[in-house]
N, C-alpha and C positions, 0 to 999 in steps of 0.2 A: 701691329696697331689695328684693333677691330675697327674703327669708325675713322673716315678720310677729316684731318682736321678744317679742312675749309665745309665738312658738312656742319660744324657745330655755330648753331645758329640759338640767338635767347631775341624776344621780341622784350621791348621796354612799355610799359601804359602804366604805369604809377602816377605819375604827374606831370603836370606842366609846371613851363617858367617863363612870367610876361613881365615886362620891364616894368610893368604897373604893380609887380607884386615885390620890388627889391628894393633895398635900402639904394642910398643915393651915394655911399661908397663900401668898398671893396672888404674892407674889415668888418664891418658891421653886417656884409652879407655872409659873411665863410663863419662868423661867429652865430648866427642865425641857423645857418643848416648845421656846423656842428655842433649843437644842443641838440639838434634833429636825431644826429649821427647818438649824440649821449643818450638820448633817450631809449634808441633803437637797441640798445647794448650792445654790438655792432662788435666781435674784438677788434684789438689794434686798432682802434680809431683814429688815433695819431699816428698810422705809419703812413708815409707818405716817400717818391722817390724823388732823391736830390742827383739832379744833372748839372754838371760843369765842365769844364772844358781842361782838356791837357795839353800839357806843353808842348806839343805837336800840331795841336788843333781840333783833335779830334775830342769828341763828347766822351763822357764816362756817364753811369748811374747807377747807385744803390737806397737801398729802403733804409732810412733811418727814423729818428722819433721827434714829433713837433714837443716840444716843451714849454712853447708859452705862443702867446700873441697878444697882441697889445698896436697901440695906432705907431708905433716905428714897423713894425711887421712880426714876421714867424721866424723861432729862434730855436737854432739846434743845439748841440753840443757833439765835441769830438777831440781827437788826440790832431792839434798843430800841422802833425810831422806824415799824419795819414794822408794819401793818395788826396783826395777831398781838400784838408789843411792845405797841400802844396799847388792845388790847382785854385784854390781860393786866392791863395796869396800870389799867385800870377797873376789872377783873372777874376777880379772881383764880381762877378755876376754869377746869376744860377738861375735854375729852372726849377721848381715843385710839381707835381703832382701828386692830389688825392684823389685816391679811386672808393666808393662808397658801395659795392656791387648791391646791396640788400636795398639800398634806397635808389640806386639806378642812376647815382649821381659821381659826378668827377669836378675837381677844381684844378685849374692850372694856371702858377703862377711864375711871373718871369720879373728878377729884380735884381738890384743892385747889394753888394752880402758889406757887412762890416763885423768886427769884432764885437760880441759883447762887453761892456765895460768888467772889471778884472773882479771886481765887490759884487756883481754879480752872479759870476761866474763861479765865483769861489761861495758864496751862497745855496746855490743848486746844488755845486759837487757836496756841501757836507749832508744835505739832506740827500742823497744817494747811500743805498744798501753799503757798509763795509766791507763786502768782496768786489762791490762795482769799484767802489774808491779801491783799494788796492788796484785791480786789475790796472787802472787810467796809470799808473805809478810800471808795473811790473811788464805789461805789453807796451812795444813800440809800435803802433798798427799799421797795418800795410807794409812792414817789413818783413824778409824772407827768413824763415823759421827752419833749422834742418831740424829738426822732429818735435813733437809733443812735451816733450820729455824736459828741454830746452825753456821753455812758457811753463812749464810746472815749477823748474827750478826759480825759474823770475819772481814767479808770488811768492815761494816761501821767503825768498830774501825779503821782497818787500813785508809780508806780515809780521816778521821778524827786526826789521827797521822799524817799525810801526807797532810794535807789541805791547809800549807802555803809553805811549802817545797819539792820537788822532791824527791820520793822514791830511797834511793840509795838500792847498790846490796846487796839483803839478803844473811847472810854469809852461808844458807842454801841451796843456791841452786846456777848453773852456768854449763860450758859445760864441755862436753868431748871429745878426740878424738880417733877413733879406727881405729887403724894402722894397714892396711891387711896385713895378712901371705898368705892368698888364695882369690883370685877373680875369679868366673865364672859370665863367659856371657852365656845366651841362646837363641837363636834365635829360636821359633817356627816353625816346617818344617811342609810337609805333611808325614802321618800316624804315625805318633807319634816321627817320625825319627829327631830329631830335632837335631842343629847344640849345642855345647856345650863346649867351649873354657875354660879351668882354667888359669889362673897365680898362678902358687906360687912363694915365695921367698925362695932364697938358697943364702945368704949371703947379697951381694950388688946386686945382679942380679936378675931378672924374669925367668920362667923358662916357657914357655907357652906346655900346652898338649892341644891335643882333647881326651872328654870323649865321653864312649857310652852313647846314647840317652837313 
C-alpha cells in the first residue's frame, strides 16, 4: 500500500444546511435534495445501505436499490427467504443510509419496515427486465450454492417454465416499506464541522434538532 489510509483526507465547502432552509418534514426534505442528486446525474442515485439486525443481535448491511417514496416512506424490493427477508421478519426495524460523495451529502434513516401490499409488489416485478423476473423465480438468495453451474441450471428451468407465459409474482419475494422515526441530513462543511439536521417523530409531528458534527 503506497499511501497510509488514515492519511486520506477530502475537505467538504459546497454548502451549507440551516434549519431555515428545510422543509418542515422528512420526505419532503430527501425528496428536495434528491432531485438535487437527479439533476447531478450522480450514478446509482438510488443505492443506498440497508442495516438490520440478526437473529443473534448482531447488525448485518448491504447496498440495495430505493424504488419508490412516497409519505408511508422508502421501498425496496427483495427475495422473502434472503438474509435481509429473515431478519425483517424477526425484527421489524431497519436503518438506511444515502451517501451522495459529488454533492458532499448523506441521509440516514432509522424506521419501522412493513411489507408492501401484494398488488403492488406484483406491479413493480412485471415492469422488471425479463431476466430480473426469471432470476427472482430461479435464485433462492442468500442460500449456499456448490458452484456456478448449479444457478445456471436454475434459470434455464425457470425460462423454460416460463417460455410461453409471463412470469407472475413469486409468492417469495416483493417490497417493503420503512417508515422513519429519525431522519438526518448531513451536509459536508469545512474541518470536519459539518452541518447535521435530524427529524424525529413525536406523535403526528417532526421535531427537527441540530446535532454536533
Amino acid at each position: 500500500m503506497t499511501r497510509h489510509i488514515a492519511d486520506l483526507r477530502q475537505d467538504y465547502a459546497r454548502q451549507s444546511l440551516d434549519l431555515a432552509d428545510v422543509a418542515t418534514e422528512p420526505i419532503a426534505q430527501f425528496t428536495a435534495w434528491f432531485d438535487d442528486v437527479l439533476r447531478a446525474e450522480l450514478p446509482e442515485p438510488n443505492a443506498m445501505t440497508l442495516a438490520t439486525v440478526r437473529d443473534d443481535g448482531t447488525p448485518d448491511a448491504r447496498i440495495v436499490l430505493l424504488k419508490g417514496v412516497d409519505a408511508r416512506g422508502f421501498t425496496f424490493y427483495t427475495d422473502h427467504r434472503s438474509q435481509k427477508g429473515r431478519d425483517l421478519a424477526a425484527h421489524a426495524h431497519a436503518a438506511l443510509v444515502f451517501h451522495w460523495h459529488a454533492l458532499e451529502r448523506q441521509v440516514r434513516i432509522r424506521g419501522t419496515v412493513t411489507m408492501l401490499p401484494t398488488d403492488e409488489s406484483a406491479a413493480y416485478y412485471a415492469s422488471r427486465p425479463i431476466g430480473s423476473r426469471i432470476g427472482a423465480w430461479a435464485s433462492v438468495q442468500s442460500s449456499v450454492l456448490p458452484d456456478r453451474a448449479t444457478l445456471d441450471a436454475r434459470v434455464r428451468e425457470a425460462e423454460a417454465r416460463f417460455a410461453h407465459d409471463a412470469p407472475p409474482l413469486p409468492p417469495h419475494w416483493g417490497g417493503y416499506i420503512v417508515s422513519p422515526v429519525a431522519v438526518e441530513f448531513w451536509q459536508g462543511r469545512p474541518s470536519r464541522l459539518h452541518d447535521r439536521l435530524r427529524y424525529t417523530r413525536h406523535d403526528d409531528a417532526w421535531r427537527i434538532e441540530r446535532l454536533s458534527p
